[in-house]
PyMOL Python script that loads the backbone (N, CA, C, O; Angstrom):
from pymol import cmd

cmd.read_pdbstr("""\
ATOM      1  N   UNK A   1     -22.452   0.303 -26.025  1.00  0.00           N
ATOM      2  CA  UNK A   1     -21.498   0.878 -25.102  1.00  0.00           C
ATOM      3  C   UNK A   1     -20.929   2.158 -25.697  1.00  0.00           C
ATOM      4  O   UNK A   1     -20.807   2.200 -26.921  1.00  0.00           O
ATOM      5  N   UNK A   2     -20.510   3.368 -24.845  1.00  0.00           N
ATOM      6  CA  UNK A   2     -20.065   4.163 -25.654  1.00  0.00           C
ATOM      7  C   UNK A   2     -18.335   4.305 -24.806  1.00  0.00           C
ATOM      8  O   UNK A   2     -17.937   3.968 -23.691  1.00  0.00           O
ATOM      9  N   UNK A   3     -17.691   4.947 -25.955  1.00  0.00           N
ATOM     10  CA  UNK A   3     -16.517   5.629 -25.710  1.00  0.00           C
ATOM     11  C   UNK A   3     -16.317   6.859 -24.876  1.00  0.00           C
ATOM     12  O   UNK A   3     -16.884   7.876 -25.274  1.00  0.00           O
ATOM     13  N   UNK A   4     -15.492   6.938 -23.620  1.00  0.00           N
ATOM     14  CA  UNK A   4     -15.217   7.875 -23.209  1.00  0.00           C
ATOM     15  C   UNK A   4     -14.001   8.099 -22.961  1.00  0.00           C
ATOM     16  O   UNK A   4     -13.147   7.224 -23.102  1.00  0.00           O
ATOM     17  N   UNK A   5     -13.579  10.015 -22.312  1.00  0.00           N
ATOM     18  CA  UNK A   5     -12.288   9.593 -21.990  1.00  0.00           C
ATOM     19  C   UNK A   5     -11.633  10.112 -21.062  1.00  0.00           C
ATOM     20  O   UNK A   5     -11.184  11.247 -21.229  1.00  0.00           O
ATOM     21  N   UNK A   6     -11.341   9.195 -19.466  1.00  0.00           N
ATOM     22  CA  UNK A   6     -10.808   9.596 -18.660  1.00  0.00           C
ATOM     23  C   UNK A   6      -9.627   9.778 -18.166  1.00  0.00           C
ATOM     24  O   UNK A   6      -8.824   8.906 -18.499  1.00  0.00           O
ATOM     25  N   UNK A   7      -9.153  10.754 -17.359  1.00  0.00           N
ATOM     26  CA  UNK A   7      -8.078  11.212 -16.689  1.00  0.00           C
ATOM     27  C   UNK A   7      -7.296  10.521 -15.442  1.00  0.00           C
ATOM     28  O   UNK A   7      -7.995  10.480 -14.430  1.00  0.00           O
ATOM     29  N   UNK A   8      -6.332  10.112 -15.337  1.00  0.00           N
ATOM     30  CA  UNK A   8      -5.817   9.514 -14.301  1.00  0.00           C
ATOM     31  C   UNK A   8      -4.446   9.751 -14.120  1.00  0.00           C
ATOM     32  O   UNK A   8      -3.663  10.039 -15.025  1.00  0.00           O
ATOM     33  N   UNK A   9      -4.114   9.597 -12.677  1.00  0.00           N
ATOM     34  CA  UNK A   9      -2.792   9.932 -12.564  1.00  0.00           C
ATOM     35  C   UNK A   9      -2.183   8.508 -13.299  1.00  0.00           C
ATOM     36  O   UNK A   9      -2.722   7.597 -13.927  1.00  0.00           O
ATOM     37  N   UNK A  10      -0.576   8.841 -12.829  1.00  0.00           N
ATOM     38  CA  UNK A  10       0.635   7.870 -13.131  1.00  0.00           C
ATOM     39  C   UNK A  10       0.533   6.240 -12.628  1.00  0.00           C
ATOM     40  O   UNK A  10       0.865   5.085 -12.894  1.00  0.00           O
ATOM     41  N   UNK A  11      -0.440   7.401 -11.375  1.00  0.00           N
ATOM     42  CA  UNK A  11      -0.084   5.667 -10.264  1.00  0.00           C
ATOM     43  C   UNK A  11      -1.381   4.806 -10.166  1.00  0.00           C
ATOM     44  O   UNK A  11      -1.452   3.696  -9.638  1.00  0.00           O
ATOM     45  N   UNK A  12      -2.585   5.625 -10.870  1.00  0.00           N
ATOM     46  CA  UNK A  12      -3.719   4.608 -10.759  1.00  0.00           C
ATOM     47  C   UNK A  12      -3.925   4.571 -11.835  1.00  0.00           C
ATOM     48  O   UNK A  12      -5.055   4.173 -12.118  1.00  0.00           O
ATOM     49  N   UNK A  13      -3.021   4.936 -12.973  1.00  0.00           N
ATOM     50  CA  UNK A  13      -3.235   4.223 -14.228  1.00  0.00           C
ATOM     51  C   UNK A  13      -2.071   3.050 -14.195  1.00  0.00           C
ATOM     52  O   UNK A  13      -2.247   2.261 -15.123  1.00  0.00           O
ATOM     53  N   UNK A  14      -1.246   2.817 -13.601  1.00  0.00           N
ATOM     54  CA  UNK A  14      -0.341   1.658 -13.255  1.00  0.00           C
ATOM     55  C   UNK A  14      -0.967   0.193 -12.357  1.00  0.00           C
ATOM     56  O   UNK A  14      -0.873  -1.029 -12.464  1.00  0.00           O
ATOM     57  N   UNK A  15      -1.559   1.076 -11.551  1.00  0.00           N
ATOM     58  CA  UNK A  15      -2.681   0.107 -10.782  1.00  0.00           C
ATOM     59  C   UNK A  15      -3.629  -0.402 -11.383  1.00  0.00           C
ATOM     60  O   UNK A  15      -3.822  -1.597 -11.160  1.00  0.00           O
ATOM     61  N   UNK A  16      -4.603   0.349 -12.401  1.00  0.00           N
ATOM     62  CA  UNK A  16      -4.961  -0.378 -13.505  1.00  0.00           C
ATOM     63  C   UNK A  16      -4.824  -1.232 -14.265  1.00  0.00           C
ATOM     64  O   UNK A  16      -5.733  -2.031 -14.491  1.00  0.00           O
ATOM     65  N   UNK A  17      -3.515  -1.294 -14.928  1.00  0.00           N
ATOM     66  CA  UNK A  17      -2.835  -1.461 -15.720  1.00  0.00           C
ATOM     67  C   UNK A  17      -3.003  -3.307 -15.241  1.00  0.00           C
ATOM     68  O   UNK A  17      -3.604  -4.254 -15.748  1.00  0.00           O
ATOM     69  N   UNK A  18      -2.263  -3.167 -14.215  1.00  0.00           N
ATOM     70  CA  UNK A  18      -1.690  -4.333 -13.619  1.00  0.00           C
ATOM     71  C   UNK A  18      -2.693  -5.153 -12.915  1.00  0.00           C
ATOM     72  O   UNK A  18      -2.373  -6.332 -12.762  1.00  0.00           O
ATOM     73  N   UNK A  19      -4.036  -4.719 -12.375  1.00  0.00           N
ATOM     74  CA  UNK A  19      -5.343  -5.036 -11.838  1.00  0.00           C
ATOM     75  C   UNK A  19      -5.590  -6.097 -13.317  1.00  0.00           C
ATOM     76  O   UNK A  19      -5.565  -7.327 -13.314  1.00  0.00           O
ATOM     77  N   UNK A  20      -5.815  -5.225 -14.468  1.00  0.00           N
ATOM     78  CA  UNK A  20      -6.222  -5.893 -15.538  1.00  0.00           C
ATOM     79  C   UNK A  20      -5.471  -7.432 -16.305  1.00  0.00           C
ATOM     80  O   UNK A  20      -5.957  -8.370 -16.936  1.00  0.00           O
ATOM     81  N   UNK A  21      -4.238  -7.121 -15.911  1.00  0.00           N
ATOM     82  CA  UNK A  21      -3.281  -8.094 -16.386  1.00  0.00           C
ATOM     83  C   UNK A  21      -3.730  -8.719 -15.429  1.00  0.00           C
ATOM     84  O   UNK A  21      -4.662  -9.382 -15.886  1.00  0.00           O
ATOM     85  N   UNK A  22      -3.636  -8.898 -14.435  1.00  0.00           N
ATOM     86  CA  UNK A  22      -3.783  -9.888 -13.056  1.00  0.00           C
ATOM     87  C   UNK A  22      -5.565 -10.639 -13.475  1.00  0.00           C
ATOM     88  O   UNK A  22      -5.762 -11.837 -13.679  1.00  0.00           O
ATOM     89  N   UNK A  23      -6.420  -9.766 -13.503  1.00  0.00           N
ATOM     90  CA  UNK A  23      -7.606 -10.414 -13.893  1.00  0.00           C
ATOM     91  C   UNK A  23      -7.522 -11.012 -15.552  1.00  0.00           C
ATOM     92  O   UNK A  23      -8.461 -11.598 -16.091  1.00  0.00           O
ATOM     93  N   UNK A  24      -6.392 -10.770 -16.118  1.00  0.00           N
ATOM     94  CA  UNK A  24      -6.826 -11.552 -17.682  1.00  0.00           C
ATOM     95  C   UNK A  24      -7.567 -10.672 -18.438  1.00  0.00           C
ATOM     96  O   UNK A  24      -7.813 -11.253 -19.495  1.00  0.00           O
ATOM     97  N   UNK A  25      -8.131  -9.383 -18.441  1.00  0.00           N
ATOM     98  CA  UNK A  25      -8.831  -8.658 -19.173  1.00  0.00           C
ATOM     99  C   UNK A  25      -8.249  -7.755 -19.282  1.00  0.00           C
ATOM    100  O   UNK A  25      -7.020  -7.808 -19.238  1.00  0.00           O
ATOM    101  N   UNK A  26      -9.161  -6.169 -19.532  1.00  0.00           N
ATOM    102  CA  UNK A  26      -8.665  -4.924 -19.988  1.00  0.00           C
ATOM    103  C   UNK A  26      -9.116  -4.058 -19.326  1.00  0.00           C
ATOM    104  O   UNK A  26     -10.132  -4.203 -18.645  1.00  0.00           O
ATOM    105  N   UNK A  27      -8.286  -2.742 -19.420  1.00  0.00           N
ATOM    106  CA  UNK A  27      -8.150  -1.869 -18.429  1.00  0.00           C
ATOM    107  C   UNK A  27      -9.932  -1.152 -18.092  1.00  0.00           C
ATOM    108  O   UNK A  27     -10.589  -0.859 -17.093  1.00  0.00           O
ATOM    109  N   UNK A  28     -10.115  -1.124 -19.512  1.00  0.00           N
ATOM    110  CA  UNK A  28     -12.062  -0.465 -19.411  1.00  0.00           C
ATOM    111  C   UNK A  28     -12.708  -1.809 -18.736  1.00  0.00           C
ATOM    112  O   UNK A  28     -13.487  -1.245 -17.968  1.00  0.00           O
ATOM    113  N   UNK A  29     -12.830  -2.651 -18.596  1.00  0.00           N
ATOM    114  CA  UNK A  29     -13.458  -4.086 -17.677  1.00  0.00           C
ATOM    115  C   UNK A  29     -13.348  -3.444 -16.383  1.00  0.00           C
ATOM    116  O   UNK A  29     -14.272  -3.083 -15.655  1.00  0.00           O
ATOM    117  N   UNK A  30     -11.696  -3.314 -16.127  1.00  0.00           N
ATOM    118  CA  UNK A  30     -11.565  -3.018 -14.776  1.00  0.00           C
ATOM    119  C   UNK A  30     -12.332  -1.919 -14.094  1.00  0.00           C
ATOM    120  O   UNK A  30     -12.739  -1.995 -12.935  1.00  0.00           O
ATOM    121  N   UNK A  31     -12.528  -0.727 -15.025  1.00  0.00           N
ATOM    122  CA  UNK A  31     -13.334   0.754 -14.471  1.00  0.00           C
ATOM    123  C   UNK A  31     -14.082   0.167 -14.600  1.00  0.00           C
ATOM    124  O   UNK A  31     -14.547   0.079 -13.463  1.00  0.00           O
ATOM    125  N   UNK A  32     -14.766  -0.507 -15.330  1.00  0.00           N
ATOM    126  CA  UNK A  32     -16.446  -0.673 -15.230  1.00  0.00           C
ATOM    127  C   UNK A  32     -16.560  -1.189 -14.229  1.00  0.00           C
ATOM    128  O   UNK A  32     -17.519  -0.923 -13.504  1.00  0.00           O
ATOM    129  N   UNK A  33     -15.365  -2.326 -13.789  1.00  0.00           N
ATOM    130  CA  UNK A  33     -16.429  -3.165 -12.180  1.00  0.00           C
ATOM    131  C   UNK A  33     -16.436  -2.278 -11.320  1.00  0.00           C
ATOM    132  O   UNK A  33     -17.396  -1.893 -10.653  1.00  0.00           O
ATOM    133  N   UNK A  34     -14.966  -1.785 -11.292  1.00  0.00           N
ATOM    134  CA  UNK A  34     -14.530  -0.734 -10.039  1.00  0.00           C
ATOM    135  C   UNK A  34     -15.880   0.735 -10.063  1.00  0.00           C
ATOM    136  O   UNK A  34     -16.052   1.556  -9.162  1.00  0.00           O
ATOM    137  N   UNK A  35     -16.594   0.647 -11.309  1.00  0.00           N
ATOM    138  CA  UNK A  35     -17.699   1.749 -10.819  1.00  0.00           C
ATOM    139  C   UNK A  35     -18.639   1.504 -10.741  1.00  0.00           C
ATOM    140  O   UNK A  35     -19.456   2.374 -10.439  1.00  0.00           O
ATOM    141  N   UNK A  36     -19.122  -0.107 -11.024  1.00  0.00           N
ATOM    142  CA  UNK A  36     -20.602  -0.548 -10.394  1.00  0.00           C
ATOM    143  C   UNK A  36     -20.125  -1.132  -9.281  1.00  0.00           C
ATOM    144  O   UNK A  36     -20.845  -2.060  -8.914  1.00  0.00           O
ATOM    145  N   UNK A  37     -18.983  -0.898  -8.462  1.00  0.00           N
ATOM    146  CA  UNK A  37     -18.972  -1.366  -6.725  1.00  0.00           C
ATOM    147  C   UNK A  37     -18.922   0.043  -6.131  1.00  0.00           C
ATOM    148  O   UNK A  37     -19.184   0.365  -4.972  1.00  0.00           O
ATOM    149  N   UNK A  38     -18.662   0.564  -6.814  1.00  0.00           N
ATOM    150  CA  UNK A  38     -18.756   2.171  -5.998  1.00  0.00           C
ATOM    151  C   UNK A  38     -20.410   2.658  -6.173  1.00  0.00           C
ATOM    152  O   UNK A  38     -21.040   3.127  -5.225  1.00  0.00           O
ATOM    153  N   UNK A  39     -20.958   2.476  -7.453  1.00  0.00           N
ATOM    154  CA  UNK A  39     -22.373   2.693  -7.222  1.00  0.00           C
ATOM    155  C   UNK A  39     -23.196   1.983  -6.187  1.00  0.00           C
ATOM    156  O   UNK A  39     -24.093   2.521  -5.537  1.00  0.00           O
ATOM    157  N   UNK A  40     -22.706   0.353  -6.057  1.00  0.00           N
ATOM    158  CA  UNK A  40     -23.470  -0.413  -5.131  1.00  0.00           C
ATOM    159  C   UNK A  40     -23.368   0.044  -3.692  1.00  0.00           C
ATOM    160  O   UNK A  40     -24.331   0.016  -2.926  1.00  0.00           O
ATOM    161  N   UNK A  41     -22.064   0.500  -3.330  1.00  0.00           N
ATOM    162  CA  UNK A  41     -21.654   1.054  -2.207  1.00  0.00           C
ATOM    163  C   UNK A  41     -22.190   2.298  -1.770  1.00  0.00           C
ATOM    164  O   UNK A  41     -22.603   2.530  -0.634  1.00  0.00           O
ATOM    165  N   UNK A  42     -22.159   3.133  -2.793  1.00  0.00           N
ATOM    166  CA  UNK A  42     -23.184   4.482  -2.751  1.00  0.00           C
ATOM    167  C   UNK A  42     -24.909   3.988  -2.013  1.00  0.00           C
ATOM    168  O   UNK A  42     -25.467   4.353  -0.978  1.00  0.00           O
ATOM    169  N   UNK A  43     -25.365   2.950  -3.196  1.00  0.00           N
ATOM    170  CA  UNK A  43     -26.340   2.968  -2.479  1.00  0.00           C
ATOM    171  C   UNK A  43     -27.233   2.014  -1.357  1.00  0.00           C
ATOM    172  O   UNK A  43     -28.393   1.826  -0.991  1.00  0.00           O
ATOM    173  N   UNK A  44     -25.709   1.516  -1.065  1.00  0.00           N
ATOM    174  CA  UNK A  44     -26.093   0.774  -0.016  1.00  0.00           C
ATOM    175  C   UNK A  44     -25.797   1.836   1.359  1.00  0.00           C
ATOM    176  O   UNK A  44     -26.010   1.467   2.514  1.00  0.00           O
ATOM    177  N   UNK A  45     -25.301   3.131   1.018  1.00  0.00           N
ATOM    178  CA  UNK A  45     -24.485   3.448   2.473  1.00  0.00           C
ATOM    179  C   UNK A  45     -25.947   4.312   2.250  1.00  0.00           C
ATOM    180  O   UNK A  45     -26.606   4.106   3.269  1.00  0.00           O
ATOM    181  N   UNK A  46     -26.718   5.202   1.312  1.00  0.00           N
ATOM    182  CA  UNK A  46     -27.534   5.396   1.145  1.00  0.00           C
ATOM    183  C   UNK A  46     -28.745   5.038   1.827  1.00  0.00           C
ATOM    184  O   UNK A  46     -29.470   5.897   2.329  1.00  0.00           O
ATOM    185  N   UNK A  47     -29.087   3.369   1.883  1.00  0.00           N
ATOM    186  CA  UNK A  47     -30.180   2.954   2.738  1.00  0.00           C
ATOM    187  C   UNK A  47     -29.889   2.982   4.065  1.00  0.00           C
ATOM    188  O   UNK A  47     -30.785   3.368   4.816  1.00  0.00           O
ATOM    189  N   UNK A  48     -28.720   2.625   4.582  1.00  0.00           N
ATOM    190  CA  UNK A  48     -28.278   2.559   6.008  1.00  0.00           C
ATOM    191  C   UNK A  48     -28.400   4.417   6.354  1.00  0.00           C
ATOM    192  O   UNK A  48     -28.422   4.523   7.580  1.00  0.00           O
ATOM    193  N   UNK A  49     -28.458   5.395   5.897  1.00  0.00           N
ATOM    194  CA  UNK A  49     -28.690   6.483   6.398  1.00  0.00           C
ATOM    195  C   UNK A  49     -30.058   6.782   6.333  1.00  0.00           C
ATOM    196  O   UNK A  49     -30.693   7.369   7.209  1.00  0.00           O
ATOM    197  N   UNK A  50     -30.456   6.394   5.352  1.00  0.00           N
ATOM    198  CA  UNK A  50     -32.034   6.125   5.308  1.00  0.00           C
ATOM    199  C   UNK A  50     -32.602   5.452   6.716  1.00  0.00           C
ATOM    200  O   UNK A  50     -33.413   6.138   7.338  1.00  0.00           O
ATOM    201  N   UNK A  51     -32.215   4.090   7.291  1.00  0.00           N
ATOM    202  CA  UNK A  51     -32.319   3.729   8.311  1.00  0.00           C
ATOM    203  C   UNK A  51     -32.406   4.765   9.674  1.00  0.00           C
ATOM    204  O   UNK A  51     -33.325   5.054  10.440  1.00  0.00           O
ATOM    205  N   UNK A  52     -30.672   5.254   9.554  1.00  0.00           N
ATOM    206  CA  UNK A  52     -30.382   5.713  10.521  1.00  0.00           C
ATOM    207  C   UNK A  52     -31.335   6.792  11.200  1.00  0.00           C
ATOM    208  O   UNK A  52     -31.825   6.802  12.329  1.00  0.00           O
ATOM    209  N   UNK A  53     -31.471   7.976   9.821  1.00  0.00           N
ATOM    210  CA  UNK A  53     -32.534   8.774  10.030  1.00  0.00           C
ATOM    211  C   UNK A  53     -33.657   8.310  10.528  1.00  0.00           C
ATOM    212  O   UNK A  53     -34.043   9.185  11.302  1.00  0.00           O
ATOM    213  N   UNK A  54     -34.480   7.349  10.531  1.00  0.00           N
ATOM    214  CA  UNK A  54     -36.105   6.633  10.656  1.00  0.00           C
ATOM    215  C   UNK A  54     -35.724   6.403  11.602  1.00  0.00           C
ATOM    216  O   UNK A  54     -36.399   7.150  12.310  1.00  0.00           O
ATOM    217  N   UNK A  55     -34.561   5.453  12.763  1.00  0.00           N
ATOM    218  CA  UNK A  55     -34.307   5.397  14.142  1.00  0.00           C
ATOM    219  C   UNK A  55     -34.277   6.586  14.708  1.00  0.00           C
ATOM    220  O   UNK A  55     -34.842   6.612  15.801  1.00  0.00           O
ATOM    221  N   UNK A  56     -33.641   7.958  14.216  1.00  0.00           N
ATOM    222  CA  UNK A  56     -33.553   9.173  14.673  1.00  0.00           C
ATOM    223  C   UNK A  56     -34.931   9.648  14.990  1.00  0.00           C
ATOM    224  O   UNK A  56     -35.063  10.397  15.958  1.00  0.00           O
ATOM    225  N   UNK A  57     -35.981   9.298  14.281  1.00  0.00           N
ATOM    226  CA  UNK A  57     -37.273   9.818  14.542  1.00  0.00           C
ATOM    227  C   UNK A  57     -38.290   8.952  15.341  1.00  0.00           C
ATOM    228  O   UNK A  57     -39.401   9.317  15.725  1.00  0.00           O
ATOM    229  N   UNK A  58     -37.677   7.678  15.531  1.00  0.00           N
ATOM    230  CA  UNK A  58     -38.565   6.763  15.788  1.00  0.00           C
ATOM    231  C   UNK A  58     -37.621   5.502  16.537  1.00  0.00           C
ATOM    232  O   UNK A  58     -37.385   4.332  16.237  1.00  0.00           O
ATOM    233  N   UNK A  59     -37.221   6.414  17.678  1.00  0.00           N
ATOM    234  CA  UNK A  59     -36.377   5.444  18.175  1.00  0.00           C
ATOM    235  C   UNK A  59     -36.598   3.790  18.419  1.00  0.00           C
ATOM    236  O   UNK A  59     -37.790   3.483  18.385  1.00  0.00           O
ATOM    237  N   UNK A  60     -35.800   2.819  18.626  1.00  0.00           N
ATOM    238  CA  UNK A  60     -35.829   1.671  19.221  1.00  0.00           C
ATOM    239  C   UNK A  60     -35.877   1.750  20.530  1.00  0.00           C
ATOM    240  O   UNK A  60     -34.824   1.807  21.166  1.00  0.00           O
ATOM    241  N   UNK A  61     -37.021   1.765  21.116  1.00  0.00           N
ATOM    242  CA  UNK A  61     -37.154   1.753  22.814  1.00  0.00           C
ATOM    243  C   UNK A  61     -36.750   0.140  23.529  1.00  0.00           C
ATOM    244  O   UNK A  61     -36.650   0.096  24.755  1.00  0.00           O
ATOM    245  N   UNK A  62     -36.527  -1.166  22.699  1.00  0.00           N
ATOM    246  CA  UNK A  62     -36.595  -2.395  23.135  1.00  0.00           C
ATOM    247  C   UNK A  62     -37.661  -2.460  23.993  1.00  0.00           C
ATOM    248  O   UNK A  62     -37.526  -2.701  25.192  1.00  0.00           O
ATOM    249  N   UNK A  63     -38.796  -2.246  23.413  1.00  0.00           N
ATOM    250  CA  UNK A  63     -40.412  -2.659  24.439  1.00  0.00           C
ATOM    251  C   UNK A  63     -41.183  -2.458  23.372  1.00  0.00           C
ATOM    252  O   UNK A  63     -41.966  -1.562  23.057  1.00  0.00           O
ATOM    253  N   UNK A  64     -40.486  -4.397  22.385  1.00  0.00           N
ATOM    254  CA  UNK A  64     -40.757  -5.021  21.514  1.00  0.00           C
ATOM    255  C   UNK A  64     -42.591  -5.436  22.379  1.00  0.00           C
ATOM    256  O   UNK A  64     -42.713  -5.610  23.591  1.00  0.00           O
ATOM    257  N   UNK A  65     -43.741  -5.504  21.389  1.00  0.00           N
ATOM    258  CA  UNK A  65     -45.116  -6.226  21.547  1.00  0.00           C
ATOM    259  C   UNK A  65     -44.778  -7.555  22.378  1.00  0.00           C
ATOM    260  O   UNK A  65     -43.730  -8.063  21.978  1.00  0.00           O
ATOM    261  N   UNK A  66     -45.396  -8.259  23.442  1.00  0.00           N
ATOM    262  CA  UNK A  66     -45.396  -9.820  23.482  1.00  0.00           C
ATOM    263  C   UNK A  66     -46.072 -10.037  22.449  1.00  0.00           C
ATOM    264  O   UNK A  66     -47.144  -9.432  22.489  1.00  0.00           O
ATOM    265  N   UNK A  67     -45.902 -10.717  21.411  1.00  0.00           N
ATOM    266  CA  UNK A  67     -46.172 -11.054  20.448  1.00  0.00           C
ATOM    267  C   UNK A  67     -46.804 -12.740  20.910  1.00  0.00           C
ATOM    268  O   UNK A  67     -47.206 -13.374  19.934  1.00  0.00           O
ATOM    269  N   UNK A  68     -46.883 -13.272  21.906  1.00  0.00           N
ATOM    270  CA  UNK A  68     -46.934 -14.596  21.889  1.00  0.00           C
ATOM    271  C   UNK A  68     -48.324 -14.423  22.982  1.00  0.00           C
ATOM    272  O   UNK A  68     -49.129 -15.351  23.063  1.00  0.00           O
ATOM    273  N   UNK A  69     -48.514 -13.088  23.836  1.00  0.00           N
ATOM    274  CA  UNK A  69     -49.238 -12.942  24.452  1.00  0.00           C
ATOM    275  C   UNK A  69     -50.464 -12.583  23.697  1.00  0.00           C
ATOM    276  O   UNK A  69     -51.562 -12.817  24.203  1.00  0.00           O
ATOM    277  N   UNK A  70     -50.366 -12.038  22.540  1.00  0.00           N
ATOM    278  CA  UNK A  70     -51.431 -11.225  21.656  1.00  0.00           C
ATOM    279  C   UNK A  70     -51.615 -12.412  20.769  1.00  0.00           C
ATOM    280  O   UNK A  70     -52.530 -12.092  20.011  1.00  0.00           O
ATOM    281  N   UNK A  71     -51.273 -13.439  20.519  1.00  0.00           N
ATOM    282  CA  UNK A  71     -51.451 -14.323  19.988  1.00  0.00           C
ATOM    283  C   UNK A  71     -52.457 -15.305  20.058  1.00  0.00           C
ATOM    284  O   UNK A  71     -51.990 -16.166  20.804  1.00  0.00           O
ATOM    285  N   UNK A  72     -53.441 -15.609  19.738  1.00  0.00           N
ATOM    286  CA  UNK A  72     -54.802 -16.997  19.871  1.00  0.00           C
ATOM    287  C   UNK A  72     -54.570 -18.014  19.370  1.00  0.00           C
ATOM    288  O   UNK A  72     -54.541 -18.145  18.147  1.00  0.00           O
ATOM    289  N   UNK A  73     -54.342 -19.014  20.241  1.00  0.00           N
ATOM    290  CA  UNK A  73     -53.539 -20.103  20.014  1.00  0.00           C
ATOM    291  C   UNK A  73     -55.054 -21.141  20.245  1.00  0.00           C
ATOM    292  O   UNK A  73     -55.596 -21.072  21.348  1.00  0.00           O
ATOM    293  N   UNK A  74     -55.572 -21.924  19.332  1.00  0.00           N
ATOM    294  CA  UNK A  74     -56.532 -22.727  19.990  1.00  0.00           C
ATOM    295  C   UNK A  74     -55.954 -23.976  20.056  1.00  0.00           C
ATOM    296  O   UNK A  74     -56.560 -24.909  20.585  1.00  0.00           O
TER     297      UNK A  74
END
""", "prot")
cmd.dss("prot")
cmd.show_as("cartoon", "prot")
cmd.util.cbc("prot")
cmd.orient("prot")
């Protein structure tokens, strides 16, 4: 792990502060979760635009295959 060193105001280093006491740990625990939910969030909003775009090009017409009609049922 390495050492770094960040900047914060009054009031979200208080929020920290007290996040950490409340969870039983320490204030670097707390940034670390709080920035692998912001990464997860990044790249989850990431795929959903990914999505969005591929509908943009390739709309959903709802005139889904009969799938049951194309089907060989013996």
């Amino acid at each position: 792990m390495a050492t770094i060193q960040v900047v914060l105001d009054d009031q979200l280093l208080k929020t920290a502060n007290r996040e950490a006491k409340q969870a039983k740990t320490n204030r670097s625990a707390v940034i670390r979760q709080a920035m692998r939910e912001h990464f997860e969030r990044q790249k989850f909003r990431a795929k959903v635009e990914q999505d969005r775009r591929g509908y943009l090009r390739m709309p959903d017409t709802g005139m889904d295959p009969d799938w049951e009609a194309e089907a060989v049922w013996e």
